[in-house]
C-alpha positions as CSV (number, residue, x, y, z in Angstrom):
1,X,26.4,-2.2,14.5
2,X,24.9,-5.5,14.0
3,X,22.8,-6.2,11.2
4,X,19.3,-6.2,11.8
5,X,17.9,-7.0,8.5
6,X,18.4,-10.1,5.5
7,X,19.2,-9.6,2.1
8,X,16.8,-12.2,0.3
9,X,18.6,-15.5,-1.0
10,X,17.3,-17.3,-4.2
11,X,15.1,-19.9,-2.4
12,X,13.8,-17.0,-0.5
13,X,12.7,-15.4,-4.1
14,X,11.5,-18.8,-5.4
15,X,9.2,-19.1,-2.3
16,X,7.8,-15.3,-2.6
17,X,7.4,-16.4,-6.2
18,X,5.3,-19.1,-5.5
19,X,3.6,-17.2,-3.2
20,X,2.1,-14.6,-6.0
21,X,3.3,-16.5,-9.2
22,X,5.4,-15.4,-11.7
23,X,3.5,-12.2,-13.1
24,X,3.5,-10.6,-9.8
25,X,6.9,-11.2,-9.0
26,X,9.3,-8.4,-10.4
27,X,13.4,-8.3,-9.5
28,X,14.2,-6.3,-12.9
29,X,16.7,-3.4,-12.4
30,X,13.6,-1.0,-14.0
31,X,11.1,-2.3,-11.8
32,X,13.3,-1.6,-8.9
33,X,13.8,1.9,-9.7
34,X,10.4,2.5,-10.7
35,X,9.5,2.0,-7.5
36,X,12.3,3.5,-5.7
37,X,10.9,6.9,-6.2
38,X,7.5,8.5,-5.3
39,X,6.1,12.1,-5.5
40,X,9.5,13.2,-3.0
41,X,12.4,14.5,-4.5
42,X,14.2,12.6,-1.7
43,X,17.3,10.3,-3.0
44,X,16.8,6.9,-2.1
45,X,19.3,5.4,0.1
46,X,17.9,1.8,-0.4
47,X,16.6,-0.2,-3.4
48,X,14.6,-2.6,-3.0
49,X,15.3,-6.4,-3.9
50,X,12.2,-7.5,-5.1
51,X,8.8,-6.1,-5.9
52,X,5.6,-8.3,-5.0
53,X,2.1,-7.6,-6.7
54,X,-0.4,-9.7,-3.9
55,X,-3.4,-10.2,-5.2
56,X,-5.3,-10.5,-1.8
57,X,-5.0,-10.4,2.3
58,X,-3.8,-14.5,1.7
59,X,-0.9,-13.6,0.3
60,X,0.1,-11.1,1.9
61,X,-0.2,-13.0,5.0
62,X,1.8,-15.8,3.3
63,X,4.3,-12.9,2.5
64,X,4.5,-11.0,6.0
65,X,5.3,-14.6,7.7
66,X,8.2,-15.8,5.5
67,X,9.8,-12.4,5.2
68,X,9.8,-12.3,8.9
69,X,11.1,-14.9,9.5
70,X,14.2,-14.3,7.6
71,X,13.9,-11.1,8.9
72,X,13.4,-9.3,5.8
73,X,12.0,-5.7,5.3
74,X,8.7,-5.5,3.6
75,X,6.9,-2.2,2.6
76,X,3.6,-1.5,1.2
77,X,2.9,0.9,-1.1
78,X,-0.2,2.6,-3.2
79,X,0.1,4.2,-6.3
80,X,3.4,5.8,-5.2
81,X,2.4,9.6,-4.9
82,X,3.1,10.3,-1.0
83,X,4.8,13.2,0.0
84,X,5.5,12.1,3.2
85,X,8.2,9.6,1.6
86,X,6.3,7.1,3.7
87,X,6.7,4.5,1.4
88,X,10.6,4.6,0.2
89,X,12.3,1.6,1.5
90,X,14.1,1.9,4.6
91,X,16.7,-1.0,3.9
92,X,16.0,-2.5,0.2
93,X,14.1,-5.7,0.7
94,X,10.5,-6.3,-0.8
95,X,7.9,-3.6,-2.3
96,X,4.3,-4.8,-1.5
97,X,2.6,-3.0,-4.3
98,X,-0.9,-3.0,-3.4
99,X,-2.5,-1.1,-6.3
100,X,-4.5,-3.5,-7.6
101,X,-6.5,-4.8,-5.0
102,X,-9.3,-2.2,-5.7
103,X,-12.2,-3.3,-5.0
104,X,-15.0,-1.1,-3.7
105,X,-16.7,-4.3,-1.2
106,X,-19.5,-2.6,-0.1
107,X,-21.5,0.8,0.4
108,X,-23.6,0.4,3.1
109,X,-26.0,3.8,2.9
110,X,-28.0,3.1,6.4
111,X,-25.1,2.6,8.2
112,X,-22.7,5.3,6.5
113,X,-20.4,2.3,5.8
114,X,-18.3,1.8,2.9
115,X,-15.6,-1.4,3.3
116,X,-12.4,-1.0,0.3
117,X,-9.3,-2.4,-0.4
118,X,-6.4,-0.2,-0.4
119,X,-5.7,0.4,-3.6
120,X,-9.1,2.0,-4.2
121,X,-8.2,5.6,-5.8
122,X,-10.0,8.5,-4.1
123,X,-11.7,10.0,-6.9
124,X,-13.1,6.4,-7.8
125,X,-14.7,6.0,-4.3
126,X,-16.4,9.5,-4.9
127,X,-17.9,8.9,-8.3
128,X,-19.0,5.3,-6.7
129,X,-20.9,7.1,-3.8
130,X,-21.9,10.3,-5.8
131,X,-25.5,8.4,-6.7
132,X,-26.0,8.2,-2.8
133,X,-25.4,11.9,-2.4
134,X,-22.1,10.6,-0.7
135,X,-18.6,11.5,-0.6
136,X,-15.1,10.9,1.1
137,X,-14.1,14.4,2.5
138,X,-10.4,13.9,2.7
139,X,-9.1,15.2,-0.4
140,X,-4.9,15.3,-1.3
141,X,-4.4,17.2,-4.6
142,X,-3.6,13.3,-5.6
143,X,-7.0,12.6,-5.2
144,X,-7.0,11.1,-8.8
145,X,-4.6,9.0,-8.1
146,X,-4.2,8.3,-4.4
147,X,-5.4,4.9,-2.5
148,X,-7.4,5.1,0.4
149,X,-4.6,2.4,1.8
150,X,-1.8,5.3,1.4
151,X,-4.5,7.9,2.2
152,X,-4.8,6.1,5.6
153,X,-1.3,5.2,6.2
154,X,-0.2,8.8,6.0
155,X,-3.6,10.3,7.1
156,X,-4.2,12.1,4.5
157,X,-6.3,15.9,4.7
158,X,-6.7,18.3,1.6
159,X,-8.3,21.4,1.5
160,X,-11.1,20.4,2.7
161,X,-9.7,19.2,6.2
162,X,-10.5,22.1,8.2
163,X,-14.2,21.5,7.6
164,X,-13.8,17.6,7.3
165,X,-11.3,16.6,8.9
166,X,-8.8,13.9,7.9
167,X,-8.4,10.5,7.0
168,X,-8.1,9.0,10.2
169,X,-11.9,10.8,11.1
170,X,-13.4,8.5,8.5
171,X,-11.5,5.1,9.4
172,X,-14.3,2.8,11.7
173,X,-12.6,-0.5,11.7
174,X,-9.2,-2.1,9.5
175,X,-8.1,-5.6,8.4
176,X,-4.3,-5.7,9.9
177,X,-2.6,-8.3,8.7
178,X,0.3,-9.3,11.5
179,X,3.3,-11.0,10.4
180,X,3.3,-13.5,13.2
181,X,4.4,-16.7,12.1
């Protein structure tokens, strides 16, 4: 079998670096494992190399283009509590941890709008639209610590699903960012 993915060389790691600067850029042995696991009791059959803290869609774009070009395996991840083991790495390479971009943009009451970033925790976004009488139905029993970016990449229900529906029910529009270079 021929190998379809890169490991990442040391000018590779000294360009990602640049990319995010040195204290979001994290190749320590605990950092690795830390985020090797999630909420799964699944073993791991890849660590990643290299763990990347973007701070916004710029970087990440800068990111997505030079790690596909040397065709290296990126995956995002929240605050790491997926059951689905969605975000375990399929072949090592680089952890986009995308926690702290979590900022609540805009709540847009006329329109029933509300524009996040994904590391927005669910519980957050209720108490921010609880003074509208508002609230974001889906609800995992992580709800105090789940992003609405790992909420929508699994599509994420709760109890309250049946009535509600799920994630993808409350999703209008996304900013994809491609990894065209």
């Amino acid at each position: 079998m021929s190998q379809i993915y890169n490991k990442i060389s040391e000018t590779l790691f000294q360009k990602f670096e640049e990319i995010v600067g040195k204290n979001y850029f994290f190749v320590g042995e605990e950092h690795k494992w830390a985020y090797t696991f999630g909420s799964t009791m699944i073993e791991p059959e890849w660590i990643p190399e290299l763990i990347l803290i973007p701070q916004n869609s710029e970087q990440i774009s800068e990111i997505l283009k030079l790690a596909n070009k040397n065709k290296i395996p990126v995956t995002p991840r929240g605050s790491r509590t997926s059951l689905s083991a969605g975000p375990l790495t399929p072949y090592g390479g680089i952890i986009l941890d995308l926690s702290t971009m979590k900022k609540v943009i805009s709540i847009d009451i006329e329109n029933n709008l509300v524009e996040v970033e994904p590391g927005v925790i669910c519980d957050e976004l209720n108490e921010k639209l609880k003074p509208y009488g508002y609230f974001f139905p889906p609800d995992p029993g992580s709800s105090s610590v789940a992003t609405i970016g790992g909420m929508v990449a699994t599509n994420a229900g709760g109890v309250q699903a049946f009535k509600y529906g799920v994630t993808q029910n409350y999703v209008l529009f996304l900013e994809v960012i491609f990894a065209a270079c």
